[in-house]
C-alpha positions in Angstrom: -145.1 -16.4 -134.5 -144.0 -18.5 -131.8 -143.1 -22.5 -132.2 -145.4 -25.2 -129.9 -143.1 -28.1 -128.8 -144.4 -31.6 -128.4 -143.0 -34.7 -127.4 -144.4 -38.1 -128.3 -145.9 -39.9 -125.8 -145.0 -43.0 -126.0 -147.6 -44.5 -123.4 -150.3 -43.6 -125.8 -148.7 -43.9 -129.1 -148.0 -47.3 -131.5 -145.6 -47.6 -134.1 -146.8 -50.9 -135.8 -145.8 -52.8 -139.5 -147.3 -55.7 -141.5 -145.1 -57.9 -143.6 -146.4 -60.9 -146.3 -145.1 -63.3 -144.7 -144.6 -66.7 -147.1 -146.9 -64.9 -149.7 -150.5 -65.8 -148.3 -150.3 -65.0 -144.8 -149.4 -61.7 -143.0 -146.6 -61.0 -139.9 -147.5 -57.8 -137.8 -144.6 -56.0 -135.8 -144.0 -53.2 -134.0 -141.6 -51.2 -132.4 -141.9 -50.5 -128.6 -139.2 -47.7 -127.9 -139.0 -44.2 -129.9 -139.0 -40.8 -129.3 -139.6 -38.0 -130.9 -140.7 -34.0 -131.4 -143.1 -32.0 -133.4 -142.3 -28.4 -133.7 -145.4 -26.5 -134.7 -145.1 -22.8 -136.5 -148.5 -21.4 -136.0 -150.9 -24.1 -138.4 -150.3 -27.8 -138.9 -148.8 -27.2 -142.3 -145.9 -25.8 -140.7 -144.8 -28.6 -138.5 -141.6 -30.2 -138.6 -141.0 -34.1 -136.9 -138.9 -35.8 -135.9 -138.7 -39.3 -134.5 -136.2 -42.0 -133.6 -137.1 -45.2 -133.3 -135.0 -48.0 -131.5 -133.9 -51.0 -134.2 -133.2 -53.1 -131.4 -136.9 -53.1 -130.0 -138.9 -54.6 -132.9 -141.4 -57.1 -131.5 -143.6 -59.6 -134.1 -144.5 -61.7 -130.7 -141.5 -64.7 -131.5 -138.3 -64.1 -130.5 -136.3 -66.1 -132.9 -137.7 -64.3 -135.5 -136.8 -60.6 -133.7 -133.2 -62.1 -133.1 -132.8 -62.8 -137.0 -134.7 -59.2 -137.9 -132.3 -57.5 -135.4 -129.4 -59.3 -137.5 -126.9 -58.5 -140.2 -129.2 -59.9 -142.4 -131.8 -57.2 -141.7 -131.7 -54.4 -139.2 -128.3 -55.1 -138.1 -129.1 -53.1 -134.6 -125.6 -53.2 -133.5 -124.4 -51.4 -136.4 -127.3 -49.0 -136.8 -128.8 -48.7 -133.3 -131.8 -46.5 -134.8 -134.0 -46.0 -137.6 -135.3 -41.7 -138.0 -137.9 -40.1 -139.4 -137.4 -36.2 -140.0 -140.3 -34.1 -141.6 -139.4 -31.8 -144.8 -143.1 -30.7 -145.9 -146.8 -31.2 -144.5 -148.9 -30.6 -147.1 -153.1 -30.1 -146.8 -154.9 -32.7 -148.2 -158.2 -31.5 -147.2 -159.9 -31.6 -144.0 -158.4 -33.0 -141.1 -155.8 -34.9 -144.0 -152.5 -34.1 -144.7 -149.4 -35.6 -146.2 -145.9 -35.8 -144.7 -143.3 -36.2 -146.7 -139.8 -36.9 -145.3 -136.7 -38.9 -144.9 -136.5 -42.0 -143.2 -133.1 -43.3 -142.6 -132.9 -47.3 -141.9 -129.1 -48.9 -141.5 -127.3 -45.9 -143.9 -130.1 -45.6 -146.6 -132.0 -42.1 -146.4 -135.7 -42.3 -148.2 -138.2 -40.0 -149.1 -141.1 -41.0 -148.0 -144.7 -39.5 -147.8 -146.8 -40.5 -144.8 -150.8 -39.8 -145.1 -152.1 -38.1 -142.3 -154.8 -37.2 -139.9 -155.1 -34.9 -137.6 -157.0 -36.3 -134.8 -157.6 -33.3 -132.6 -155.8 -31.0 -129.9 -157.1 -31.7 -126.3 -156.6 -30.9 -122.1 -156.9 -34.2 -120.3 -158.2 -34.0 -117.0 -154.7 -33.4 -115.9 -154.3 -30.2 -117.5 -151.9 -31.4 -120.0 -152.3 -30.2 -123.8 -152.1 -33.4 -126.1 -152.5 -33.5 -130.2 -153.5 -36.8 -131.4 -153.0 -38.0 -135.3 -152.5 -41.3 -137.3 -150.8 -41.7 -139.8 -149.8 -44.8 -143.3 -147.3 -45.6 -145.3 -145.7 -48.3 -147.6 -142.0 -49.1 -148.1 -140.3 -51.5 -150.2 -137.5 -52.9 -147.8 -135.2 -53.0 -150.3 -134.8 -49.8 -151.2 -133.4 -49.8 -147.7 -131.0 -52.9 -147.8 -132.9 -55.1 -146.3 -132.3 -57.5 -149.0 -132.6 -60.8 -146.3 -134.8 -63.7 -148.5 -135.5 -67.4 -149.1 -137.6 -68.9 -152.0 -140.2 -70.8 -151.4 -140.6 -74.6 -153.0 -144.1 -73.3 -154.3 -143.1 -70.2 -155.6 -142.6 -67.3 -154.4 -140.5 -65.7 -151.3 -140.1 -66.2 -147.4 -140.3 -62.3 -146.8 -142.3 -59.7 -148.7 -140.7 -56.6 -150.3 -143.2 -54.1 -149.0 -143.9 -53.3 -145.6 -147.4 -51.3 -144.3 -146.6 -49.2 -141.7 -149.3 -47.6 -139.5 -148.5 -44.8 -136.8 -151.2 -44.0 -134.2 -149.7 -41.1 -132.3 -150.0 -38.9 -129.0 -147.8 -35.8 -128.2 -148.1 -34.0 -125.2 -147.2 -29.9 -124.9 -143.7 -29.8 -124.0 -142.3 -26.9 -121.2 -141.8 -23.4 -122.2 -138.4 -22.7 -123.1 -137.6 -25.9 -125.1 -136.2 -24.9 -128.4 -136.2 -26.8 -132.2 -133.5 -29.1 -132.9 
């Protein structure tokens, strides 16, 4: 059985986050520089990923705020330049659905986590080249990953919400023969 490689293509792919943000309102984020691999054995269920995203390029739209996320207090990008996401299992879920489970490192804290899955579809654009398209959920609790960072509020309550939505809308483009599986 031979192995399909595919590199994410980051022009059509988004790597985005939600927050609580003073416990009634909401902060969305993303990420703007990653890259990554799927290595597909034959079916979907056999795929291994893996993704590396830059710390250093989160983006919530205000720059004070991405200077104190790419702090110490949180992200601490100087330290731990990248957060990575490697695939252990995909497992059918029915359909076009499928979880991922994996291990996401953030600073030094490794994670399983299970990302939900859809496959999207396998395509030629009119250029010829081969893309796969899936999306793709999951929730964290920050602080299972250090990110500890908080203030109270004088209502109740906290500055920065413990779990963070992630949602992963992805592209990958058929990589060259010849390129080989990390």
């Amino acid at each position: 059985m031979s192995i399909e490689t595919w590199q994410i293509d980051n022009a059509h792919t988004s790597i985005n986050f939600t927050v609580r943000h003073m416990v009634v309102a909401r902060v969305h984020g993303r990420f703007s520089r990653y890259e990554g691999r799927l290595f597909v054995h034959g079916g979907l269920e056999n795929t291994q990923a893996e993704v590396k995203i830059d710390a250093a390029s989160i983006d919530t739209q205000v720059e004070a705020r991405d200077k104190h996320l790419r702090s110490q207090d949180f992200f601490d990008v100087a330290a731990f330049p990248r957060l990575i996401f490697r695939s252990r299992r995909v497992v059918p879920a029915g359909g076009d659905r499928y979880r991922v489970v994996g291990d996401l490192t953030i600073k030094d804290t490794t994670r399983e986590v299970t990302l939900d899955a859809e496959f999207l579809g396998r395509v030629k654009d009119p250029f010829g080249v081969e893309r796969l398209a899936f999306s793709a959920r999951t929730s964290i609790d920050r602080k299972d990953f250090g990110l500890t960072w908080n203030k109270g509020l004088e209502t109740g309550g906290v500055l920065v919400g413990e779990r963070i939505d992630i949602e992963l809308d992805v592209q990958a483009v058929k990589a060259a023969a010849g390129a080989k599986a990390a």
